[in-house]
Each structure stands twice: as C-alpha cells, then as structure tokens.
N, C-alpha and C positions, 0 to 999 in steps of 0.2 A: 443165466439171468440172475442165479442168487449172486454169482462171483462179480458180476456189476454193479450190486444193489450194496455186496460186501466193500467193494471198493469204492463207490462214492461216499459208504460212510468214513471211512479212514478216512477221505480226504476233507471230507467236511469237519472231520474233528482235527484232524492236522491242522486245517484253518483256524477253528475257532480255539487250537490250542497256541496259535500261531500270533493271535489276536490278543487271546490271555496273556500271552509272555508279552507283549508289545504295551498290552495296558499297562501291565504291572510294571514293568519297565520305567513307562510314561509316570506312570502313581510314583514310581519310586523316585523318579528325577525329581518332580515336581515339589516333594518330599523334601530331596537333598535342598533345593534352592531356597524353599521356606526356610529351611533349617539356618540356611548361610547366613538368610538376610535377619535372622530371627539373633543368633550368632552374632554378626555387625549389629547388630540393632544392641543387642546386650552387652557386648564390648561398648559403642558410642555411647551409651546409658551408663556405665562403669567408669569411663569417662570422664562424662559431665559432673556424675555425681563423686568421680575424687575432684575436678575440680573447684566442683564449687565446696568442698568440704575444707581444699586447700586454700579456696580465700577467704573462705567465713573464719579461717583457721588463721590466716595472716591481716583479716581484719580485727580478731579479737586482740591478736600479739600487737600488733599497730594502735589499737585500744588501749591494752593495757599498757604498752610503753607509755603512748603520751597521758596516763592517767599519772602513773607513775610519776614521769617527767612533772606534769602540772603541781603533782602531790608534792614532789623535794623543791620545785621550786615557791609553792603555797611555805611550806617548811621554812625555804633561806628567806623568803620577806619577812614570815614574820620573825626570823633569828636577827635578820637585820633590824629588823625594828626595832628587837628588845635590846640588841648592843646599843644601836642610835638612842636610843630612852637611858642606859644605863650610862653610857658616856656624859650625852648630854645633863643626867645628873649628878654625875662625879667630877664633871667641869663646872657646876653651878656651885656641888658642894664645896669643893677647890679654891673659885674664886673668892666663895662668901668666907671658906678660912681663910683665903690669902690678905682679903682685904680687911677682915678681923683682925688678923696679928698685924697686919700693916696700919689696924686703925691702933694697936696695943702701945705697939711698939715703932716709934721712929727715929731715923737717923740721924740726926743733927750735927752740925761742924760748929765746934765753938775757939774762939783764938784765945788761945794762952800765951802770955807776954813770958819770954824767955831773957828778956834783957832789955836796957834802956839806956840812953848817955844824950846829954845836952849837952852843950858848948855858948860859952857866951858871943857876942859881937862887940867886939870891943869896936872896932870900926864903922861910925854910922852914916859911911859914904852909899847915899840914894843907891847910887848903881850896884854895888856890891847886894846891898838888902835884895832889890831887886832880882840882880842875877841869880841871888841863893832863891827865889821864891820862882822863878822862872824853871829853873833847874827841878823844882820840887815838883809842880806839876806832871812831869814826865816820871820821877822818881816815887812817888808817894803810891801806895796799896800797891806795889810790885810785887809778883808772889813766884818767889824760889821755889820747885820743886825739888821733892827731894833728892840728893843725888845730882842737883842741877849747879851747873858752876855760873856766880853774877859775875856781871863784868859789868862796872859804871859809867864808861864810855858807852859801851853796846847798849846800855838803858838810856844814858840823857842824851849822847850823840854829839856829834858836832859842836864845839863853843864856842862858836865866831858870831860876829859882826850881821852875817846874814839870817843864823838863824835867833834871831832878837837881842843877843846880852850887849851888855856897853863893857867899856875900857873903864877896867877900875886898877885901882890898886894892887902888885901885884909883884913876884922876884922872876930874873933869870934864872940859867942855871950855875954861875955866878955869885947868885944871892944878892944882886942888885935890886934895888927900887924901881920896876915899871912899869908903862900901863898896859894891859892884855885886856883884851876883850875875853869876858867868861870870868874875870877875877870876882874871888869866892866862894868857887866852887869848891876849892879845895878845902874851905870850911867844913862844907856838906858830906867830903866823901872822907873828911880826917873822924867828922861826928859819926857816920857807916862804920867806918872801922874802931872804934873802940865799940860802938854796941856790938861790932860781931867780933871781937876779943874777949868779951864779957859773955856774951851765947856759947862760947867755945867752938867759933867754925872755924875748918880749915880756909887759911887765909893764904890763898896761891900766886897773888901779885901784888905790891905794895911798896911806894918809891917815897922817901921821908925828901920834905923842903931845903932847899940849900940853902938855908940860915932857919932858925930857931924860931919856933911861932906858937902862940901865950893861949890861945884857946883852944887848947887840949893839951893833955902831960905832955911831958917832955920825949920824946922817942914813939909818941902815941899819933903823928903824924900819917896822914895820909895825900901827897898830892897827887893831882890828874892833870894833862895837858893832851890834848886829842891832837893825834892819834895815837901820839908814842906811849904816852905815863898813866897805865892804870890802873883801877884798884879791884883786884878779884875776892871770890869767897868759893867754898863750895859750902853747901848745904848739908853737912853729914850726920843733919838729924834724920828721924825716923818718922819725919814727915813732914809736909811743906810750911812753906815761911812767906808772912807777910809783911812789908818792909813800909813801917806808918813813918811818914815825918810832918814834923808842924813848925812853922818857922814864922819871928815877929820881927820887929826893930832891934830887940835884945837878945833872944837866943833859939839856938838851930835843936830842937829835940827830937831824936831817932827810938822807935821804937819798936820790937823787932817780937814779932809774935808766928809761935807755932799754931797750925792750923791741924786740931784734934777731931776726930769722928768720933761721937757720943751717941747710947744707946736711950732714948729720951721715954717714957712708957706715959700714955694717954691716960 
C-alpha cells in the first residue's frame, strides 16, 4: 500500500515537473518572440529615426545651398549695379569732357591760295565768252585730292555741238584758221596750266597750239581737244586743292587754293 501511495507520488510530481518544464518552455518562447518583435521594432525605430535625421540633414544642406546660392546671386546684382552706376557715370563723365574739348577746341578747313594767273580775251567773239563761261561751270570749285591726278577733259567732258558750245574761232593741227565747236577752251585750260606751274604741280599731260597764241607767255600754252589732247596735273602737295575760276568779257582768272585743317579753340 505504501509502495502504491509511493508511486503515485512520483508520478504526480513527474507530471507536474513535466508541466513545469513545458511552462517554462512556453514562458521562454513567448519571451524569445517579444524579444524579436521588440528587436524589429527597434531596428524599424533606428531606421526611421536615421532617416529622417538623413533628410532633416539634406533639407538643411538643400537650405543652405539655395541660401547661399540666393546670397552670391543678392552679391552679383548688386556688383552689377554698382559697375552699371559706375560705367554709366564714366560715360556721362566722358561724354561731358568729350564734348567740352570738342566745345574747346574745333576743327576747321580754311583754303589757302597757292597760286593765281589771269589771261586776257583778246577775242570778243560771243561764242568763244560763252564757251569759256560754259566750260567754267563744270570746271569751277573742283577739288584735287591729294595724290589725285586732274585730267580737264575727264572734268569738263565732251566739247561738241551737243553738249551746248558753239563753233567759234579756232586752228587745226596745221595751225590753220577754223571753226570748232568748243573754241576757247583752250583759253581756260592754257589759264589751269600756268596757275599749276606757279603752284609747283607735277604736270603729266600737256600739248602746246600749232601756231603761237598772245594770252598767255609764249611756250606757257595749254591746248585741249576731246578726246585726244589733254591737259593733266597731279596734286603732289600735302593736301587737297580747290580749283576757283571766274571769267567776264575780258579776262579768264584761275585760282588755285590748298585746303588746310586748322585747330580753331572756342
């Protein structure tokens, strides 16, 4: 009877030691699983919180760039400004001296007569006056540059019939008495050539009359005939030339003036 009494207790304590390990067991699992999610939970918390440390961290960097950014470009407007101000008043200064020395000081062209030769008319055939005053329109305030070669055909042109002179008085090449339309002219371009022998220009073309002619020296002839015979210069002063003529019933005057740039002050 005790050995029955002995053995149901073992077994009732097997049980309830059987129970105990099973609890504990159970406790411990229970245990581990909190742990895990407790674990993931503080890992997802570690996380979140490097993430948002990582954008609060790349919204400041993001800040401070476009601070920065706004700051250097606050910076070049107002550098631009101050150039745009200082230009704009070193262009006003500029102007107001430009146009002070320019009020001081100005340029002027004044002519200076280099030479002068009249010829008389001994001839007071209408047409001849005529032709020589016709001729002069085309001829008068002509301006040599310098360096520039005249040519008296290339200035008065053509001396015919069509473009207006009459048939005056006038030689072959012969030296005969005939009538040519344009006679006269050679009056005008023999009176050219002694003013630019007296100027000292070089004289590059020049055909003397086949017979002997009283208004101008003797060998100081100049005739013209278009297209063939005529009478050049070149200009080999040191600045340009204006070629005046005036011409009446009695005499052809040539007047030959250089054209000077003068410093004039206000």
């Amino acid at each position: 009877m005790d050995n029955k009494n002995s053995n149901g207790e073992k077994t009732a304590l097997i049980i309830t030691i059987i129970v105990i390990v099973f609890a504990v067991l159970y406790l411990l699992y229970v245990i581990f699983l909190s742990n895990r999610d407790i674990t993931n939970n503080v890992r997802n918390t570690t996380n979140d919180i490097k993430n948002g440390v990582e954008n609060v961290t790349n919204d400041i960097r993001n800040g401070t760039e476009n601070l920065t950014n706004d700051v250097r470009n606050g910076v070049n407007d107002v550098n631009n400004g101050i150039n745009n101000m200082t230009n704009n008043v070193d262009n006003r200064v500029n102007n107001n001296v430009g146009n002070e020395a320019a009020k001081a000081t100005e340029i002027v062209k004044e002519e200076v007569e280099i030479s002068a030769f009249t010829s008389t008319i001994y001839d007071k055939d209408e047409g001849r006056i005529f032709n020589i005053s016709l001729a002069n329109t085309k001829l008068n305030d002509t301006i040599v540059k310098q360096g520039e070669e005249f040519s008296f055909i290339g200035t008065v042109g053509t001396m015919g019939e069509a473009e207006g002179y009459k048939k005056t008085l006038g030689f072959d090449s012969n030296g005969n008495k005939i009538q040519i339309a344009g006679g006269g002219l050679c009056q005008l371009s023999s009176t050219l050539y002694n003013a630019a022998l007296d100027a000292g220009l070089e004289i590059t073309e020049r055909h003397a009359h086949s017979r002997r002619v009283y208004y101008v020296p003797k060998d100081r002839d100049a005739t013209v005939c278009y297209p063939s015979l005529d009478f050049k210069f070149i200009n080999n002063t040191d600045g340009d030339i204006k070629i005046k003529v005036t011409n009446d019933a009695n005499y052809v005057t040539v007047n030959l003036y250089k054209i000077v740039e003068k410093t004039k002050s206000q």
